[in-house]
C-alpha positions in Angstrom: 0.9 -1.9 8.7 4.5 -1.1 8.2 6.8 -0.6 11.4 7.1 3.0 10.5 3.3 3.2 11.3 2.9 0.3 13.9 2.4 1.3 17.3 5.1 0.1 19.7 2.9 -0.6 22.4 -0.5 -1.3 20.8 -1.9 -3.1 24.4 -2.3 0.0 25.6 -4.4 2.1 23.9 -6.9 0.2 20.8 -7.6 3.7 19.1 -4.8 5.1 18.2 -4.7 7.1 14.9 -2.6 4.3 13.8 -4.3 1.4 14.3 -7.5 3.6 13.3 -5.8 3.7 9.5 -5.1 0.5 9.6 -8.4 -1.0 10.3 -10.0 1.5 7.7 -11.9 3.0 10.3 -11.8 6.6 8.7 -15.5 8.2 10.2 -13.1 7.9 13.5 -9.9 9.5 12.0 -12.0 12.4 11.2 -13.4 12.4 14.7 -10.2 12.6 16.5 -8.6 14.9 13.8 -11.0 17.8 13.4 -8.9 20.7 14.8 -5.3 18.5 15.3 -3.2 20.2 18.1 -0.2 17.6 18.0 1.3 15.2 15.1 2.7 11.1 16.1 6.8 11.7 15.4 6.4 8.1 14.1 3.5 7.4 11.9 3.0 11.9 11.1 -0.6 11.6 11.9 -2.4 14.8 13.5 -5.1 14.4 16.5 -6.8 16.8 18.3 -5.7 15.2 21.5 -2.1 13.4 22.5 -3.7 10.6 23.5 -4.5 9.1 20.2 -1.1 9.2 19.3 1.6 6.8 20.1 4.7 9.8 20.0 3.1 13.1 20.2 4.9 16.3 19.8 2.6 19.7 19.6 2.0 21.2 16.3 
C-alpha cells in the first residue's frame, strides 16, 4: 500500500475502503460503495458512509 493510500490511523477502524483495496477484498468495496455520498481526500475512494473513510469530505 503506498502512503498516499495508507490509512494514518489503521487501529481504529479494520474496514476502511483502504485497507479493503489493499487486502483484495473487492465483494466489500462494492458493499460499502453502492450509492457513495462522500470521497477519502487521501486515497479518492467513494463510500456510501464517512465511516469507511479515513478523510471524508461529501461528494
Amino acid at each position: 500500500m503506498s502512503e498516499k493510500e495508507s490509512c494514518p490511523t489503521p487501529e481504529r477502524h479494520p474496514a476502511h475502503m483502504c485497507q479493503l483495496k489493499h487486502e483484495g477484498r473487492i465483494e466489500e468495496i462494492d458493499k460499502h460503495s453502492a450509492r457513495p455520498q462522500f470521497v477519502c481526500n487521501r486515497c479518492r475512494a467513494k463510500a456510501d458512509s464517512e465511516g469507511y473513510l479515513c478523510n471524508p469530505r461529501p461528494l
